[in-house]
C-alpha positions as CSV (number, residue, x, y, z in Angstrom):
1,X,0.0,0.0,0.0
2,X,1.2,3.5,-0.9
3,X,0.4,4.5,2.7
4,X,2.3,2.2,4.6
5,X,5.4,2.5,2.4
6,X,5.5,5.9,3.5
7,X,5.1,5.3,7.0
8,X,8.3,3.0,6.3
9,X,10.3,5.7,4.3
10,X,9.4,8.0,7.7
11,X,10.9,5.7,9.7
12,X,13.8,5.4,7.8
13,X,14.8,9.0,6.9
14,X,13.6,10.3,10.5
15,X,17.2,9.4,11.9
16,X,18.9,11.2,9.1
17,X,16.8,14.0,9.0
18,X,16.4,17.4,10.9
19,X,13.8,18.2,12.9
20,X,12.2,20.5,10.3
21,X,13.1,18.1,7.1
22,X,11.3,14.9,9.4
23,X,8.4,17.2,9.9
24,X,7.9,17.9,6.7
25,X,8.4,14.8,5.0
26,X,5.8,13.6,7.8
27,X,3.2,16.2,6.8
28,X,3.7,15.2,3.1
29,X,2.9,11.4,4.3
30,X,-0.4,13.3,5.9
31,X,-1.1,15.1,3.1
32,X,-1.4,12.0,0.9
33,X,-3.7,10.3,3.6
34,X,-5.8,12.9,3.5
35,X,-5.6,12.6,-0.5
36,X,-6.9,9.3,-0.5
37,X,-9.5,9.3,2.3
38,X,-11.2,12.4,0.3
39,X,-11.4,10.2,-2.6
40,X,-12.7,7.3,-0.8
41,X,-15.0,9.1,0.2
42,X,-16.1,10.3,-3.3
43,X,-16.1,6.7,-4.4
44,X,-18.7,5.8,-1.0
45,X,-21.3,8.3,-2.5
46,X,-21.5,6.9,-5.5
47,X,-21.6,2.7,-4.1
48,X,-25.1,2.2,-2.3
49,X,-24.2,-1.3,-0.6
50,X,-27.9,-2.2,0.2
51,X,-28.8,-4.2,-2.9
52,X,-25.6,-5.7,-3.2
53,X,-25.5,-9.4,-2.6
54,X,-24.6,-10.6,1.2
55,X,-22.0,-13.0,-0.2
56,X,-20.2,-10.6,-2.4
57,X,-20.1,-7.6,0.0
58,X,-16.4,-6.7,1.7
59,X,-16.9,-5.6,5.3
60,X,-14.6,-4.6,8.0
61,X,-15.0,-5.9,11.7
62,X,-13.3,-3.7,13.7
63,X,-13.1,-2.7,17.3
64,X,-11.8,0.8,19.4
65,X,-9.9,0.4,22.9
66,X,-10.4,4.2,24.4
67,X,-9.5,6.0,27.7
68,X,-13.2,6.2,28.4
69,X,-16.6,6.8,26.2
70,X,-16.7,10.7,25.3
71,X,-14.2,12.1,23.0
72,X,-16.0,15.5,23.1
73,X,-15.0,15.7,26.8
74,X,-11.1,14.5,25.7
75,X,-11.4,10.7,26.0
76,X,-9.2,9.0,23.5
77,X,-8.3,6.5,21.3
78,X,-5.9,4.1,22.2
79,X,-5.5,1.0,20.0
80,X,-7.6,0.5,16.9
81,X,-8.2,-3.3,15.3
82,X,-9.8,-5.0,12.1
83,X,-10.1,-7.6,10.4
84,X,-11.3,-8.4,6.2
85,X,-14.6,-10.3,5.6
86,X,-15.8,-11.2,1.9
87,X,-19.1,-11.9,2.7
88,X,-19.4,-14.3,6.1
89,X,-15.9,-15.5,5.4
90,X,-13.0,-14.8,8.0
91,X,-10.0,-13.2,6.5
92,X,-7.6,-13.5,9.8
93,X,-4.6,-12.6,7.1
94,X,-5.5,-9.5,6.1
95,X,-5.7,-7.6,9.5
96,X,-4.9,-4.1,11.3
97,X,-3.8,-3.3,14.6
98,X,-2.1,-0.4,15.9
99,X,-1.9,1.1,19.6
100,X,-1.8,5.3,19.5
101,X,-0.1,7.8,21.3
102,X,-1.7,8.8,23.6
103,X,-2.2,12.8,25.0
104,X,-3.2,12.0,28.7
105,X,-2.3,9.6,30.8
106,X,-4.7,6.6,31.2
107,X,-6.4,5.2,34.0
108,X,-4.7,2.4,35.8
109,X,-7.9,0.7,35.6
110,X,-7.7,0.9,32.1
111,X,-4.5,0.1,31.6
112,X,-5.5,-3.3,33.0
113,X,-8.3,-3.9,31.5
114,X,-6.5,-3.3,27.9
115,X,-3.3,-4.9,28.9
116,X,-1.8,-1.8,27.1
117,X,0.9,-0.3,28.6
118,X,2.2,3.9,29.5
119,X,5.2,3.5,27.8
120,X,4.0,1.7,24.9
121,X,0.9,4.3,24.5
122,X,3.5,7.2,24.6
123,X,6.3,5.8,21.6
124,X,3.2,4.7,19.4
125,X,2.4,6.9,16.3
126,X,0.2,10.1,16.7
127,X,-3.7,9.3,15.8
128,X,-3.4,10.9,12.6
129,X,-1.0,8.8,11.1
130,X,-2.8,5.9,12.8
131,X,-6.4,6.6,11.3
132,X,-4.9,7.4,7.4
133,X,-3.1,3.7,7.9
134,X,-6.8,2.2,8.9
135,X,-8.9,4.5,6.3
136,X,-6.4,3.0,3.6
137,X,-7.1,-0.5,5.3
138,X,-10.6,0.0,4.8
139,X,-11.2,1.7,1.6
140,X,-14.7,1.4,0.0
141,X,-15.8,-1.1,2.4
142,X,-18.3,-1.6,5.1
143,X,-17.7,-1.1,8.4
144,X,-19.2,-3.5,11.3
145,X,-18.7,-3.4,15.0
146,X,-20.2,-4.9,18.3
147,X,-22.4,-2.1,19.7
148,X,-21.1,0.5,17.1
149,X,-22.7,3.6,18.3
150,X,-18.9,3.8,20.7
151,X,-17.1,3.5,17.5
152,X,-19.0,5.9,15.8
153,X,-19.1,8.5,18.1
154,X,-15.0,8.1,18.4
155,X,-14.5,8.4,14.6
156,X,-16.9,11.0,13.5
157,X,-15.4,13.4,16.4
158,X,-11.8,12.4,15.7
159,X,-11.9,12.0,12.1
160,X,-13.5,15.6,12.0
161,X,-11.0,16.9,14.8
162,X,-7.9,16.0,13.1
163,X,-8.5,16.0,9.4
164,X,-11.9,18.0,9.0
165,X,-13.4,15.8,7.3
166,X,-17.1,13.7,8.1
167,X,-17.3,10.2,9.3
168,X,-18.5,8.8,5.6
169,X,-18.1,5.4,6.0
170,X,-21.6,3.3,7.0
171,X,-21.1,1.1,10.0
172,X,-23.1,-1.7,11.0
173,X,-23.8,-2.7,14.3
174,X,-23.6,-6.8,14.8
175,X,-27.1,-6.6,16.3
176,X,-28.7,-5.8,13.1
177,X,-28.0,-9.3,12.3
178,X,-28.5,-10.6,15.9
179,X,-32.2,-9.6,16.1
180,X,-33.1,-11.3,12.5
181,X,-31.1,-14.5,13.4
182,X,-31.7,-15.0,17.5
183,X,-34.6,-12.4,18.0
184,X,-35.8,-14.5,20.7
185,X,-32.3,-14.3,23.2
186,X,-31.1,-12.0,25.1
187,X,-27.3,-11.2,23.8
188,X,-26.0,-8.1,24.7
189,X,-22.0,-8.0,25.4
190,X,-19.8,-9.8,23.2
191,X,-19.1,-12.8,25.9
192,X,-22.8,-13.4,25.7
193,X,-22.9,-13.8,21.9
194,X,-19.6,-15.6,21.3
195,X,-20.8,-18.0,23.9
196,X,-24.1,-18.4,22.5
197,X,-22.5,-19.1,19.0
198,X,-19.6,-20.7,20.4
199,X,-17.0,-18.4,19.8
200,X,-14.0,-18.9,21.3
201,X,-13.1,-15.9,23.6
202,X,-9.4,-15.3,23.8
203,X,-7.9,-12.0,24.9
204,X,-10.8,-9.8,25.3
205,X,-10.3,-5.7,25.2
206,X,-7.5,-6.0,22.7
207,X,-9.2,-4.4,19.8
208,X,-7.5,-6.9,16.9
209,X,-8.6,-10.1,19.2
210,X,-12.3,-8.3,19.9
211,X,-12.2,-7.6,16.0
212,X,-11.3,-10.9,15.0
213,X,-13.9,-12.6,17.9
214,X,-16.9,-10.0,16.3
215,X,-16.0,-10.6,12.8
216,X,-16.8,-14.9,13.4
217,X,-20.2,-13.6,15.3
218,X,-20.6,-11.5,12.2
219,X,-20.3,-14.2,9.7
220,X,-22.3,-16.4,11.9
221,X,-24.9,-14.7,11.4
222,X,-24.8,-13.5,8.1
223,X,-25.2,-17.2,6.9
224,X,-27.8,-17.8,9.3
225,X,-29.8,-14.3,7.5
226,X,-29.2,-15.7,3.9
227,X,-30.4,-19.7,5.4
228,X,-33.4,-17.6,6.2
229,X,-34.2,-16.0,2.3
230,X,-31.7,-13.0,3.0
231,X,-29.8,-12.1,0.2
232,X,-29.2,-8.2,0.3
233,X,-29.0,-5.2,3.3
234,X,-31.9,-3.4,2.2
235,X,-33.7,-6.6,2.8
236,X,-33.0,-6.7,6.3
237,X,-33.2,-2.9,6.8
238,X,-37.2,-3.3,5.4
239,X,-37.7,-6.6,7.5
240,X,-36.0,-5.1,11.2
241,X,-38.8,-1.9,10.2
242,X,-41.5,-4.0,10.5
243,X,-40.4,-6.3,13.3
244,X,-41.7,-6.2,17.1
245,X,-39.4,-5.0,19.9
């Protein structure tokens, strides 16, 4: 990817460099994130998703660790991880996963509850460079999370904080799929569903390994929509209109 070979050229030039050549061969690797997001962004409003076929579509699981839940009031991001789906299938090669430097010390009780570390938080990349790596990551494609309204409200302020630009993407929350295929049950955290759907649950509140543990509960139920006569989003969207609480 263009991005992440200029990450790598960063790297390697920023010992050779001087303060103000580093900088601005880092704003220049900016500058082309930015590039590219704006024309993904193009490209979004021009795909409408809903009538493609389930099986064809390319989603993204992913999954935030923060400092705590409102980035308005200067919680922050501290490790961001995905994972590629084609359709309901898996594809545990083609992941992300990068922890951020962070602006404010962290709780302790978050520290534990990530596993993250202080001193790994503080030599991590800045979020910018973190979220034009991911946006390149994710291109075109849909975005899915476990309760994503946390997600969303982290990247539409951040994404708007530090490159002025709107959250564009669409982002699915897993329980559009969890009240077609298990209406009946009462899942709400993701220890619940992976149990339910026996999920293994390894590692949880590490965003790749929550990612990875969401995107099998996500194709789970994607093959149980389509076993029920599913075959595109607008399908569900139209069916979860009509369908009692």
């Amino acid at each position: 990817m263009v991005m992440n070979h200029m990450v790598q050229l960063v790297k390697q030039l920023s010992t050779k460099l001087s303060p103000s050549m580093y900088a601005s061969t880092l704003q220049s690797s900016q500058a082309e994130g930015l590039a590219r997001l704006r024309q993904i962004q193009r490209e979004l409003k021009n795909d409408d998703v809903l009538d493609q076929p389930l099986h064809s579509l390319s989603f993204i699981v992913f999954d935030l660790e923060t400092s705590g839940f409102f980035p308005d009031k200067g919680d922050e991001i501290l490790s961001i991880g995905a994972v590629k789906m084609k359709g309901a299938e898996v594809l545990f090669e083609e992941s992300f996963y990068s922890t951020v430097q962070c602006k404010k010390e962290p709780s302790s009780d978050v520290l534990l509850l990530t596993g993250l570390t202080l001193e790994e938080l503080q030599s991590s990349r800045p979020l910018i460079d973190v979220l034009n790596n991911f946006y390149e990551f994710v291109g075109g494609g849909t975005l899915v999370a476990h309760h994503a309204t946390h997600e969303k409200r982290f990247m539409s302020h951040m994404t708007w904080q530090l490159m002025r630009m709107p959250f564009a993407h669409r982002i699915i929350d897993t329980t559009f799929l969890t009240r077609v295929v298990a209406h009946d049950e009462d899942l709400v955290t993701l220890d619940e569903c992976c149990i339910y759907y026996n999920i293994p649950i390894t590692t949880r509140h590490h965003a790749l390994y929550d990612a990875k543990m969401t995107a099998q509960l996500w194709g789970q139920c994607l093959e149980l929509a389509q076993e029920k006569g599913f075959s595109t989003l607008r399908e569900i969207y139209i069916y979860l209109a009509t369908l009692k609480k």
